[in-house]
Structures are given as C-alpha cells and as structure tokens.
KOLVOZA-920316 format. One line per field, with one value per atom (N, C-alpha, C, O, CB): x, y negated, z negated; residue number from 1; atom name. Coordinates in pm, 1 decimal. Atoms other than C-alpha are relative to their C-alpha. Glycine has a CB too. Layout:
N
px: (X	...)
py: (Y	...)
pz: (Z	...)
pos: (NUM	...)
site: (CA	...)
END
This chain:
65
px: (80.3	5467.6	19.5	30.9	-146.2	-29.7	5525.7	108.4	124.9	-27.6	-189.5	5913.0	35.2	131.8	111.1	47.7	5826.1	24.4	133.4	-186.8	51.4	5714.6	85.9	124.4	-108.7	-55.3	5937.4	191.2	272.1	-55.8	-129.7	6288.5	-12.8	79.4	69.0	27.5	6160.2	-9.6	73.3	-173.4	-1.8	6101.3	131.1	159.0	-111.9	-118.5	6438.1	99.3	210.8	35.2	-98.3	6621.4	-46.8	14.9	-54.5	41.0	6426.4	79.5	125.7	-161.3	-22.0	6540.0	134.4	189.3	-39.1	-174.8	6899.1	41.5	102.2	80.0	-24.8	6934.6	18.6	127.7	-95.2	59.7	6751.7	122.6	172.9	-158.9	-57.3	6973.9	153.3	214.6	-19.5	-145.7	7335.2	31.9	142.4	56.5	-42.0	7288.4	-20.7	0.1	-67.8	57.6	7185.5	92.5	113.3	-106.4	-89.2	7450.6	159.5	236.3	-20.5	-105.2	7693.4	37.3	152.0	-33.5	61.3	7555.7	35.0	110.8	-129.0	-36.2	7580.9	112.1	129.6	-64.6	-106.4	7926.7	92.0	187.7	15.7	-74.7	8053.1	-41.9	22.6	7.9	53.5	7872.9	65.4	102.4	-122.8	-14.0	7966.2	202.0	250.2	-71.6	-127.4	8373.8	31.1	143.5	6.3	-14.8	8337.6	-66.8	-95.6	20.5	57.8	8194.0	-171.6	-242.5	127.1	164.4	7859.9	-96.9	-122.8	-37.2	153.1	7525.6	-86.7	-120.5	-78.0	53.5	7332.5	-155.8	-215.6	37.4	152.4	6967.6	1.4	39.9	-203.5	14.2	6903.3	-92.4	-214.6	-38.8	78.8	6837.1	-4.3	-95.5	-159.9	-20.3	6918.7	126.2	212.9	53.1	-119.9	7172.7	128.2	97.8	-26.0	-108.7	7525.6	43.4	115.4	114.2	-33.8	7526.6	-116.9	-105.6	66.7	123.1	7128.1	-33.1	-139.9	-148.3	32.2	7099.4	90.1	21.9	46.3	-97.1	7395.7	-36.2	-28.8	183.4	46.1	7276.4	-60.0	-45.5	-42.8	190.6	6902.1	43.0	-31.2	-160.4	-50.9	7088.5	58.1	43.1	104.8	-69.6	7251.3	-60.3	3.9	133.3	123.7	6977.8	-86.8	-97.4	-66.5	85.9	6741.0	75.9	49.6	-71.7	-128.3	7029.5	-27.9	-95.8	144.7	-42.7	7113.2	-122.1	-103.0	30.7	179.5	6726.6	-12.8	-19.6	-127.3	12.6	6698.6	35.9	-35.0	34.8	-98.6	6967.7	-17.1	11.3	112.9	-28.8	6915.3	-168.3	-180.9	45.8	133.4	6525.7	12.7	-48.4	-67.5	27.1	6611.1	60.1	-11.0	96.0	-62.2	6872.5	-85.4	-66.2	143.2	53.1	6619.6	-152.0	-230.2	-41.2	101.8	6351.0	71.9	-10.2	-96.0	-100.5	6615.9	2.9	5.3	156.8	-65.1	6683.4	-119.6	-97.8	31.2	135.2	6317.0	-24.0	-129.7	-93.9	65.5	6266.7	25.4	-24.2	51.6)
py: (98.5	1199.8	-138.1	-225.2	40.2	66.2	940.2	-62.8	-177.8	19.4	46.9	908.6	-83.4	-158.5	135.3	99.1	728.1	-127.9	-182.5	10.4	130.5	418.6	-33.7	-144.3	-32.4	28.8	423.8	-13.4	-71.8	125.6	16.3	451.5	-76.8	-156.2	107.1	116.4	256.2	-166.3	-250.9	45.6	109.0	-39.0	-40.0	-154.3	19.6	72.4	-6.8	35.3	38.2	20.5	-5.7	67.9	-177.7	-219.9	177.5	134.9	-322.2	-97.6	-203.8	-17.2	85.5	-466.0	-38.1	-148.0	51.5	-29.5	-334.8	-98.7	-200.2	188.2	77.0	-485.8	-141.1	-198.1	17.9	117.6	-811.8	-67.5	-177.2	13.9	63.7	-845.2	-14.9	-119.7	109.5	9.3	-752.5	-93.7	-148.0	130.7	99.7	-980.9	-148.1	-242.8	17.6	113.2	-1257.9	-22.6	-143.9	27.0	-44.1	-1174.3	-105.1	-196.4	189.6	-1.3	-1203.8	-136.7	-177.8	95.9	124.4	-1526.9	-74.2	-158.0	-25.0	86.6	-1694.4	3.7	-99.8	-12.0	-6.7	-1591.3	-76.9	-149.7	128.6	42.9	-1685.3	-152.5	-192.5	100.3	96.0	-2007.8	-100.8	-212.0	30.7	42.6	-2103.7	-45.3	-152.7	116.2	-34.1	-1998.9	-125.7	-175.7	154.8	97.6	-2259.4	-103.3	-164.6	30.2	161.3	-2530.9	-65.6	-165.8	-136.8	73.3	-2567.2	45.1	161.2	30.1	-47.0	-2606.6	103.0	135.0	-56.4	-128.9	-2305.9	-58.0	-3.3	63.5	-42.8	-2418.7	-206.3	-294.5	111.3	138.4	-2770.8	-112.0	-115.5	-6.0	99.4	-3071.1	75.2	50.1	-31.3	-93.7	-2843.5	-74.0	-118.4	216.5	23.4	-2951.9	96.0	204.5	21.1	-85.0	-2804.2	114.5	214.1	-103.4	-160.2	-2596.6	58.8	175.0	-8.6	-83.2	-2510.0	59.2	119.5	-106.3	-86.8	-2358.2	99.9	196.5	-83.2	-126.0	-2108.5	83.7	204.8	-55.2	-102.9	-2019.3	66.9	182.5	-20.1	-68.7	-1947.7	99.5	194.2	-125.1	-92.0	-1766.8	109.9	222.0	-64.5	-123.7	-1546.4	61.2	150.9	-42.2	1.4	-1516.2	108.2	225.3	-142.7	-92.1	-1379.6	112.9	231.0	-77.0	-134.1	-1168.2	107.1	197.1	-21.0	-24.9	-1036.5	117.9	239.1	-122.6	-5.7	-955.3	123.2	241.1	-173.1	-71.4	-821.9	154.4	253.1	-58.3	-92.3	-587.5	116.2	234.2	-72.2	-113.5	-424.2	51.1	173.4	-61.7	-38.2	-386.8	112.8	217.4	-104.3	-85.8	-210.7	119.8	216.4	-50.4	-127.9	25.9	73.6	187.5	-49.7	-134.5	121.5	65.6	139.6	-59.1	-54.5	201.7	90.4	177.5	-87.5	-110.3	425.6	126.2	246.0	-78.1	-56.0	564.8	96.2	216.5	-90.5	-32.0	648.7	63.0	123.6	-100.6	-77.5	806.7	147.6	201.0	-66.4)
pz: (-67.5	-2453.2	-62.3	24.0	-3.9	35.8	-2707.7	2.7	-38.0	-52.7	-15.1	-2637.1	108.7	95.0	32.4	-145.6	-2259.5	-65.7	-48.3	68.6	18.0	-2413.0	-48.2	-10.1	-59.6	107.6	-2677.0	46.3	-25.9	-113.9	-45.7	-2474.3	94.4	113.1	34.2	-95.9	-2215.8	-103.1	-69.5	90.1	79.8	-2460.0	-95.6	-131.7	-76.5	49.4	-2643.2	75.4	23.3	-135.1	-128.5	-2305.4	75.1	173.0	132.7	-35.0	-2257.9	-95.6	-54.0	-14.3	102.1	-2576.5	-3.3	-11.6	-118.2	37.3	-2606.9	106.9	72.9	28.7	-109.9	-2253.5	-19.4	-19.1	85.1	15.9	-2310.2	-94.7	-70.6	-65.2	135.2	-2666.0	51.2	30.8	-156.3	-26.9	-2516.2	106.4	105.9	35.7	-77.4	-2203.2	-61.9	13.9	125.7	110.6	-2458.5	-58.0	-56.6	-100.0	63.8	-2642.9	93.4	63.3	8.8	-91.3	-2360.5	67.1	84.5	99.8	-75.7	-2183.8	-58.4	-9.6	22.7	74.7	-2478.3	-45.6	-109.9	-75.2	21.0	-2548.2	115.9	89.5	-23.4	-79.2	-2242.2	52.7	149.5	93.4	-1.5	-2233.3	-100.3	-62.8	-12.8	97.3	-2572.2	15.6	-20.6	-110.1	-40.0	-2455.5	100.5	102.4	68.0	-69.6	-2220.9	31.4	134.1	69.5	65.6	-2364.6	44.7	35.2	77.9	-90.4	-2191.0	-47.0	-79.0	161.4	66.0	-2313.0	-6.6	107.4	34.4	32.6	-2439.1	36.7	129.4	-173.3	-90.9	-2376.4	26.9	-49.8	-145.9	-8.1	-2220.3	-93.4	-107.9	120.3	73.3	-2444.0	-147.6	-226.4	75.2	177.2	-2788.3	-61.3	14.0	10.1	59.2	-3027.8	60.1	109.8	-150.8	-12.5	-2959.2	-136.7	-143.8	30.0	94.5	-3276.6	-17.8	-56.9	-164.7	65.7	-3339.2	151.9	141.0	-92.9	-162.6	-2919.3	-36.6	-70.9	176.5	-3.6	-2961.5	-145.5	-166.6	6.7	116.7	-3305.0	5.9	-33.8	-87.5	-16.1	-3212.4	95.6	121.6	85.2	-125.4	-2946.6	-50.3	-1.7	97.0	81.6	-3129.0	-125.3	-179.9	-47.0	69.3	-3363.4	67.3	30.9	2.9	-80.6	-3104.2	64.9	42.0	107.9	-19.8	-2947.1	-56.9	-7.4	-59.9	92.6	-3246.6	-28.5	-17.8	-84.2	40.1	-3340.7	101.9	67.1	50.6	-71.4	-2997.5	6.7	-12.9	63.2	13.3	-2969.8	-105.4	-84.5	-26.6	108.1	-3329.6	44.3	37.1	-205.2	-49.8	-3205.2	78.9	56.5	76.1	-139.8	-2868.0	-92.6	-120.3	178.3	74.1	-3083.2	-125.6	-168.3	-64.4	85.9	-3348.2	77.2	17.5	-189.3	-50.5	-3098.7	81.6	110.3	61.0	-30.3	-2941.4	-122.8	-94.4	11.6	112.9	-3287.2	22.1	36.9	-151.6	30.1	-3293.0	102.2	85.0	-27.2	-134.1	-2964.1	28.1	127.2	128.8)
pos: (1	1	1	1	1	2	2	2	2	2	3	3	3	3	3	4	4	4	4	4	5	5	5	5	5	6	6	6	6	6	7	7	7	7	7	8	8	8	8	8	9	9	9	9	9	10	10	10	10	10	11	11	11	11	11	12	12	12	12	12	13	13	13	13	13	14	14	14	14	14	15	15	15	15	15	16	16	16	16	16	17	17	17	17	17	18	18	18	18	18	19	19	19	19	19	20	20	20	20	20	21	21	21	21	21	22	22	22	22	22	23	23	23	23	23	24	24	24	24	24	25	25	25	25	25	26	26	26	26	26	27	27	27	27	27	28	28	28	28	28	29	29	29	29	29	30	30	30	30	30	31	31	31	31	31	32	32	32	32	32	33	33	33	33	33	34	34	34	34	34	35	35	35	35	35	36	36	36	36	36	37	37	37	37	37	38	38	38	38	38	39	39	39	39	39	40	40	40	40	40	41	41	41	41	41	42	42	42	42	42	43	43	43	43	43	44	44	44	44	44	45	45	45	45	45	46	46	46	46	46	47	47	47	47	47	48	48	48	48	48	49	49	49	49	49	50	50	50	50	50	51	51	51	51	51	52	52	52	52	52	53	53	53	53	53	54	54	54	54	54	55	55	55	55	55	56	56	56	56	56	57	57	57	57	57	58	58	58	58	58	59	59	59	59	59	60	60	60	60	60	61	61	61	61	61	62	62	62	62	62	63	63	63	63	63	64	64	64	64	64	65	65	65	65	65)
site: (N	CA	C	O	CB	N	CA	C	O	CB	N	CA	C	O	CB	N	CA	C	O	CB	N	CA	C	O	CB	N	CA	C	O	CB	N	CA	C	O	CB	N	CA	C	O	CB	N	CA	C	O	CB	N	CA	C	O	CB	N	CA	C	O	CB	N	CA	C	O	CB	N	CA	C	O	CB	N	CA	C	O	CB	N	CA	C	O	CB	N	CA	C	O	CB	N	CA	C	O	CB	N	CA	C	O	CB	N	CA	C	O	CB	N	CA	C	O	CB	N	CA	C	O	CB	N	CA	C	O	CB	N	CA	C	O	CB	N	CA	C	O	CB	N	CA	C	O	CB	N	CA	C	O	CB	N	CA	C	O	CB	N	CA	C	O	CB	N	CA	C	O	CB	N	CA	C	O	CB	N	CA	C	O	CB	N	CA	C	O	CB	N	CA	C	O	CB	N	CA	C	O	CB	N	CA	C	O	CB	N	CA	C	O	CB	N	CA	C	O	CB	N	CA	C	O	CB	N	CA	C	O	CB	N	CA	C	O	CB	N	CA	C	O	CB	N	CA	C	O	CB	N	CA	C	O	CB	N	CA	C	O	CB	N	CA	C	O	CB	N	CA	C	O	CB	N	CA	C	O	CB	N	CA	C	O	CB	N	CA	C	O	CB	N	CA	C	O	CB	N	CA	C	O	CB	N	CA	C	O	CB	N	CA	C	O	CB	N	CA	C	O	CB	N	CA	C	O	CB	N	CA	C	O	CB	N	CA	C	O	CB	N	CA	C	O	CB	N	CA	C	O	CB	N	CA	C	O	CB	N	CA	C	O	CB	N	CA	C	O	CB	N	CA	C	O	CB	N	CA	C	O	CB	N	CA	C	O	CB)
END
C-alpha cells in the first residue's frame, strides 16, 4: 500500500529531472537562453542543479519503493 505513492512520486521526479536535464542540454547546444532575463552561465547552472537534484530524487524514491 505504501509503494503507490512512492513510485508514483519518483516515476514524477525522474521525469521532471531527465526532461530538465534534456531541455537544458539542448538549449544550452544551441546557444539560447535557459530562463529569461538570467545570466548566461548562472540559468543553465541552476538548471542543471535542479535537474540533477531532481533526477537523483525520482531514482531514490524508486530505490525505495
């Protein structure tokens, strides 16, 4: 009963972190601004930052389920 919540939330995260991930890769690949009105190196960082964050979140609530 506890495993619901718990794969559902890092079947959210993993998601959330790899398209984050991705967006900003292919953003970054072709030169265009990562969040509007951000520096060009502190937007792709924070971006990959939260990604990053994301991603290992969704995979250890997986781990856990």
């Amino acid at each position: 009963m506890e495993s619901g919540p718990a794969i559902f939330a890092g079947t959210a995260f993993t998601l959330f972190g790899f398209s984050l991930l991705l967006w900003t890769a292919v953003r970054v690949r072709l030169r265009q601004p990562v969040a509007e009105g951000a520096h060009p190196v502190v937007g792709p960082f924070l971006s990959l930052l939260i990604g990053t964050a994301a991603l290992g979140g969704g995979i250890w609530y997986l781990g856990y389920a």
